[in-house]
KOLLUMLO-91257 format. One record per residue (C-alpha): residue number from 1; x, y, z. Coordinates in pm, whole numbers. Layout:
pos	px	py	pz
NUM	X	Y	Z
...
REM end
This chain:
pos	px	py	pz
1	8403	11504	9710
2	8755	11552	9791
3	8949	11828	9668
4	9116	11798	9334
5	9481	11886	9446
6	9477	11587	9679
7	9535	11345	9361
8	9880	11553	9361
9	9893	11379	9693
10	10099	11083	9735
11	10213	10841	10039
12	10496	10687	10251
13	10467	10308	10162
14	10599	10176	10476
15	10267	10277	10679
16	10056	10104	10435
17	10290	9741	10436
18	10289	9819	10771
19	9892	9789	10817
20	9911	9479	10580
21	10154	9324	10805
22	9966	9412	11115
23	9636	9238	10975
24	9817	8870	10880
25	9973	8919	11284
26	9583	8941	11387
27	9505	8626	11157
28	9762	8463	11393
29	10046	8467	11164
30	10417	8512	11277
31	10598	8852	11052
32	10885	9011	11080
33	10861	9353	11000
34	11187	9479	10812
35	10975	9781	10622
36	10952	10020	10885
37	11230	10291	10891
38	11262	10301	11300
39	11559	10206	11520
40	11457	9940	11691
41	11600	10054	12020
42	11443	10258	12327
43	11552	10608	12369
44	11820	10690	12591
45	11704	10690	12934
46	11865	11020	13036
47	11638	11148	12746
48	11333	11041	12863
49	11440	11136	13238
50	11472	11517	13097
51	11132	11504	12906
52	10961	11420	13259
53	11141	11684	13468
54	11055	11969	13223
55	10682	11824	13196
56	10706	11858	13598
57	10892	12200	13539
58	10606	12327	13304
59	10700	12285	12953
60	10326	12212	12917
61	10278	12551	12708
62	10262	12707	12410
63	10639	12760	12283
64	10788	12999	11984
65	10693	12896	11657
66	11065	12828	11554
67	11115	12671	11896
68	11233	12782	12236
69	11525	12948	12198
70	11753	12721	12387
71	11687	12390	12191
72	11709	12622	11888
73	12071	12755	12027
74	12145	12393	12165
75	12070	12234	11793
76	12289	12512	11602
77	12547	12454	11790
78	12561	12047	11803
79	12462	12068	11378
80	12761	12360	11362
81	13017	12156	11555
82	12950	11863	11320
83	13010	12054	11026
84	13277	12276	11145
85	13076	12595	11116
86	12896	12803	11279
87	12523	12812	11266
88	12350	13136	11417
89	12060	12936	11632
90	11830	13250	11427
91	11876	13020	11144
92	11768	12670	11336
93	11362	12643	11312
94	11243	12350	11584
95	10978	12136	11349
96	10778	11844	11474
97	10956	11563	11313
98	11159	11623	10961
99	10924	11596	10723
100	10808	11957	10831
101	11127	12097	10696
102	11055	11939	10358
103	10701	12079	10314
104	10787	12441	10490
105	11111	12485	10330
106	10963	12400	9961
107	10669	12562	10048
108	10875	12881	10148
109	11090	12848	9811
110	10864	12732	9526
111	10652	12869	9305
112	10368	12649	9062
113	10640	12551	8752
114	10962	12600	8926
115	11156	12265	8839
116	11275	12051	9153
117	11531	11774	9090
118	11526	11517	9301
119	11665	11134	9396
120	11490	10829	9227
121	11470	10612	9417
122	11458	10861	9727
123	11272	10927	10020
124	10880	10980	9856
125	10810	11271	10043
126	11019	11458	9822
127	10798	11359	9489
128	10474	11368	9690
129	10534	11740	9821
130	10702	11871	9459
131	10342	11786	9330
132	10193	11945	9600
133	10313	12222	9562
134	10240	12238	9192
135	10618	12280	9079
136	10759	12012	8845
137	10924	11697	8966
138	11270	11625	8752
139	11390	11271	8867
140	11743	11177	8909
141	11816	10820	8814
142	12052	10663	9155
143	12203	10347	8959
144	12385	10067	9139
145	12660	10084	8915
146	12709	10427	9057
147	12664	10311	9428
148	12374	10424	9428
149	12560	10804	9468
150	12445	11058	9260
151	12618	11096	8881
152	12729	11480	8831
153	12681	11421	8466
154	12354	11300	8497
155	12297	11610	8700
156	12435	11864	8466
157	12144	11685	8211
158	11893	11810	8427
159	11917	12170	8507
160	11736	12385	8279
161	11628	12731	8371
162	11374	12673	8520
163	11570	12460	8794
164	11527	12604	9137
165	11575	12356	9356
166	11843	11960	9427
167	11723	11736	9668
168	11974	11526	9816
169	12006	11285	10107
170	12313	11170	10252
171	12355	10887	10380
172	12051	10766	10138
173	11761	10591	10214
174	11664	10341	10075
175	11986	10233	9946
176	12220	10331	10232
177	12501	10536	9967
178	12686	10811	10108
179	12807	11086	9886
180	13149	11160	9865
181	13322	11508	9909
182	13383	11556	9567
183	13024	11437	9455
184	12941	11736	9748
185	13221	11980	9610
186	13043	11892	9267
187	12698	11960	9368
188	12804	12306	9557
189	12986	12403	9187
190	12701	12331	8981
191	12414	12561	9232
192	12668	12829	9257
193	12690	12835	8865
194	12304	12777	8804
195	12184	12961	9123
196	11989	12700	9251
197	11917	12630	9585
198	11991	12304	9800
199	11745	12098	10068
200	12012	11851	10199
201	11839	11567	10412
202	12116	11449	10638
203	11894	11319	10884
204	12118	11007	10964
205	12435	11157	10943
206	12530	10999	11280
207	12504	10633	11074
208	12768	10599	10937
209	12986	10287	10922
210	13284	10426	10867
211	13490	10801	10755
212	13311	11103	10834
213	12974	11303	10748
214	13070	11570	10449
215	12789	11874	10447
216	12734	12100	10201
217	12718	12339	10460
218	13091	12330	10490
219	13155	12463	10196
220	13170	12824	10137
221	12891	13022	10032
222	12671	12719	10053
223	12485	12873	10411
224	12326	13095	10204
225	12141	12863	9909
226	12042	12540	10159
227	11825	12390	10406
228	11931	12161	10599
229	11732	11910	10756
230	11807	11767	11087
231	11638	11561	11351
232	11650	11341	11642
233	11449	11083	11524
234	11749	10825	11402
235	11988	10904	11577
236	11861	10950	11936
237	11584	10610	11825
238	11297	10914	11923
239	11107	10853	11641
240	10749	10876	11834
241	10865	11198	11975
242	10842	11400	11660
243	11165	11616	11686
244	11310	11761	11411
245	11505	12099	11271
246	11583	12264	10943
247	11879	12518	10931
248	11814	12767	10638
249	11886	13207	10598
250	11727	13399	10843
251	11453	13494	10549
252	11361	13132	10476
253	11387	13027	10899
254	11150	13284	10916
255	10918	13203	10676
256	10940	12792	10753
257	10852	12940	11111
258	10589	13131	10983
259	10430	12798	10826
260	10459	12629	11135
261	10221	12930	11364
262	10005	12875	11064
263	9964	12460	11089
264	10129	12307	11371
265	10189	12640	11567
266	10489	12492	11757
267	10681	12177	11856
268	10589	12022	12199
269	10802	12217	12430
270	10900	11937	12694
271	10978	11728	12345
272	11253	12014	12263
273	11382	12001	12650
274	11440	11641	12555
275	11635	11733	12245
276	11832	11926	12439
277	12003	11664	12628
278	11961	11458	12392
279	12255	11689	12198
280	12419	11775	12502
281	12454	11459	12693
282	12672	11075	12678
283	12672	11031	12315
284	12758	10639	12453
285	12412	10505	12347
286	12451	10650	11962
287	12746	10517	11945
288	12671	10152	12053
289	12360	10183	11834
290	12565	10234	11507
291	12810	9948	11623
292	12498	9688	11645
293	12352	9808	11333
294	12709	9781	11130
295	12673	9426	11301
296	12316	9385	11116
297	12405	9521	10841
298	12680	9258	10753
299	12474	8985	10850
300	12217	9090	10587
301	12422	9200	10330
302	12572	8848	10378
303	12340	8667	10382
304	12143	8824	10090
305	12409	8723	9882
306	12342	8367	9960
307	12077	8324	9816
308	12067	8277	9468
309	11900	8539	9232
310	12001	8801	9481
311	12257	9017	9502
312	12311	9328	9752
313	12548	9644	9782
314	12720	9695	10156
315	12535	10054	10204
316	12798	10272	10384
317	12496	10387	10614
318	12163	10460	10729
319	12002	10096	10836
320	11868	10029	10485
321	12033	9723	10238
322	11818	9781	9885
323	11909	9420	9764
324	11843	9404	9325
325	11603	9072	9249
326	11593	9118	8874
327	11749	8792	8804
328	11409	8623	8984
329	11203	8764	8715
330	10899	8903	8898
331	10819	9284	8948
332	10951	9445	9272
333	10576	9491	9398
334	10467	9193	9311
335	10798	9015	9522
336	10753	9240	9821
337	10450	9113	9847
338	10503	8737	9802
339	10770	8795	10101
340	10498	8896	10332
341	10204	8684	10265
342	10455	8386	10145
343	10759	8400	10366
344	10606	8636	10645
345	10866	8907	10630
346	10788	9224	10583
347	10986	9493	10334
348	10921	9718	10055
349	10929	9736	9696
350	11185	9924	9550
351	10898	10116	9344
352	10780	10267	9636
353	11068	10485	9605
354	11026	10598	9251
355	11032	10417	8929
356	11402	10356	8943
357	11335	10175	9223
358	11197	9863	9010
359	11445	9558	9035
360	11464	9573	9347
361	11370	9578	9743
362	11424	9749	10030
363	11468	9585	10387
364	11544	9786	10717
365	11798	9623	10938
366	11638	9792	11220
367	11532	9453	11411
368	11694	9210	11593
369	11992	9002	11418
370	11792	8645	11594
371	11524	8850	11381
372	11698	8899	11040
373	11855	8560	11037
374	11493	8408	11069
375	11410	8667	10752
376	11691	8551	10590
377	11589	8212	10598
378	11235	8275	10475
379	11312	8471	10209
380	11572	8204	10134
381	11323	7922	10118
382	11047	8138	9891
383	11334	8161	9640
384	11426	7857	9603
385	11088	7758	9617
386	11084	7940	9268
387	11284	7792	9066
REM end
C-alpha cells in the first residue's frame, strides 16, 4: 500500500520508548523517563512574555519562507558573535525546529549515489534522511577509547570520490564528546583537500561544561562548504516551540528556503519574535541551566560507576551520559528494555543510534537530580539482581 521509498524511512527511538513508557504510567506504574532529549526546564519567562505581545501585535500571518528578516538578522548575528565571524543574515534560513536543516540542506546538496559520512552512533536522523534521499550512508565508528571524538584516521579511510558530504555534531549526542580544535582544524584540512562539503550540528553548543565552543565556521574558507545548524530548542528549553536555523551560501539558503515554501511554507512568525529575545535578552536562565545540568551530570556519571558491570565517560556536554554495559552480558536493546519494564526507568539502547552503538545505553540527565538518584537506585538493584 505504502510507497516503496518509505522502507528507506527510519525513526527517532526516543518517541517510540517514550509511548512504551507512557503505557506502563497508565497501568499505574511509577517511570522515570531519562530517554527523552528535552531540558527539563520551562522557557524563560521573558520568552514567552514576547511570544504573547507579538501574537497581540499580529504575528498571526504568513511570514518569508527563510523567516522574517529580523529573527533571520537577529540569529546571524548572535551565531556570528559566537563564532567570531560574521554571518550575512541572507545566509540564516528560519526552519521549524532543526531537523528541517538536515533534510533541506541534504536535500539541496545530494544527489541518488553521492556518499555521506556520518557519526555512528549519532543522532538517527542523519542515517534515516541519507537513505531518503537515496545517497549512500558511510558510517564513522565514535569509539570510547577515542572519547567518543571522531578519529581523523578513521576519517581519511572513508573518503572516496564519491564523498560529498561529513556529518558532525559537536557537542555529541548521545555520548556528550566535544571535538577539539585540532580534530576541527583536521576536519576543515581534509574537505578543503577532497572538496567535500560540511553539515555541522552544533545545536547545543551553549552546553558545555567547561572551555569554549570551536566551529568550523571559524576557520577560513569553511563559510563557503557548510551548513550549520542552529536552534533554540536546547538552549532556550523551547523544544515545543519548533525553532530552529541553518546558516549555509546564499545558493544553498536559498534553495533550503525554497524547500521550506514547498512543505512547511514558513516558521510560525510570533515563534521567531520569541527567538528574537530569546538571542537578545538575560542570557541568566542559560546559564543557570548548564550549571544544574553539570550538577546532574556528575551525579550520574557517579553514580553509574557504582554499580558494578557499569562503567561511564564524564561527557564534556550536551545532557547525555552513554554509560558501556558489556561486562553484564545482555544486548543493549534487550537491557534498555529490562530497565523500563524491570526497574521503571526509562532510556535508550545504544543501537538506536547506529550499530556502534551496541554495548551500551544512553540516559538523558534532563530530569530532576531527586529523579536520577531514584534511577540510579533502580537500575542499581536490576543489576545486582543479575548476577
Amino acid at each position: 500500500m505504502l510507497a516503496k521509498a518509505t522502507a528507506r524511512l527510519g525513526t527517532e527511538t526516543a518517541f517510540e520508548v517514550l509511548v512504551k513508557a507512557k503505557a506502563l504510567e497508565a497501568e499505574g506504574r511509577d517511570i522515570v523517563h531519562l530517554e527523552i532529549g528535552e531540558p527539563d526546564f520551562d522557557t524563560p519567562k521573558h520568552i514567552v512574555e514576547a511570544a504573547i505581545q507579538a501574537l497581540r501585535d499580529g504575528f498571526t500571518h504568513y511570514g518569508p519562507s527563510a523567516g522574517l528578516p529580523e529573527a533571520r538578522a537577529a540569529f546571524a548575528e548572535s551565531a556570528g558573535k559566537a563564532r567570531g565571524v560574521r554571518i550575512p543574515p541572507e545566509h540564516v534560513v528560519v526552519t521549524p525546529g532543526g531537523k528541517p536543516v538536515m533534510f533541506y540542506g541534504m536535500l539541496s546538496l545530494l544527489d541518488p549515489g553521492d556518499e555521506v559520512i556520518y557519526p555512528n552512533p549519532g543522532f538517527p536522523i542523519y542515517e534515516s534522511v541519507i537513505n531518503w534521499i537515496g545517497a549512500k550512508p558511510v558510517p564513522l565508528p565514535l569509539r570510547e577509547e577515542n572519547d567518543f571524538r571522531l578519529d581523523l584516521g578513521d576519517l581519511r579511510k572513508a573518503i572516496t570520490p564519491r564523498t560529498k558530504l561529513l556529518i558532525f555534531n559537536t557537542p555529541h549526542n548521545p555520548t556528550g564528546a566535544v571535538l577539539s580544535r585540532a580534530d576541527i582544524e583536521g576536519i576543515a584540512e581534509l574537505a578543503q583537500k577532497h572538496d567535500f562539503w560540511l553539515l555541522a550540528d552544533e545545536i547545543y553548543s551553549r552546553i558545555l561544561y567547561g572551555g569554549e565552543h570551536f566551529s568550523i565556521l571559524s576557520l577560513p574558507g569553511m563559510a563557503e562548504r557548510t551548513i550549520l545548524l542552529e536552534g533554540h530548542s536546547k538552549t532556550f528549553a523551547m523544544t515545543g516551540w519548533r525553532l530552529g536555523f541553518g546558516v549555509a551560501p546564499k545558493p544553498v539558503a536559498d534553495m533550503m528556503a525554497k524547500f521550506a515554501t514547498n512543505c512547511n511554507s514558513c516558521t510560525a512568525t510570533f515563534v521567531q519574535k520569541a527567538g528574537v529575545a530569546a538571542v537578545q535578552g538575560p542570557q541568566d536562565a542559560v546559564t543557570a541551566m548548564v550549571d544544574e545540568f553539570h550538577r546532574r551530570r556528575d551525579l550520574i556519571v557517579d553514580g553509574l560507576n557504582a554499580i558494578p558491570g557499569i562503567s561511564c565517560k564524564r561527557p564534556l556536554g550536551a545532557f547525555y551520559v552513554f554509560p558501556n554495559i558489556k561486562s553484564l552480558g545482555v544486548p543493549s536493546a534487550k537491557f534498555a528494555d529490562l530497565v523500563l519494564r524491570e526497574g521503571g526507568v526509562a532510556s535508550l539502547s545504544g543501537t538506536a543510534f547506529g550499530a556502534h552503538g551496541e554495548g551500551y545505553l544512553r540516559f538523558s540527565y534532563a530530569n530532576s537530580q531527586a529523579n536520577i538518584r531514584k534511577a540510579l537506585d533502580r537500575v542499581r538493584t536490576l543489576v545486582e539482581g543479575m548476577h
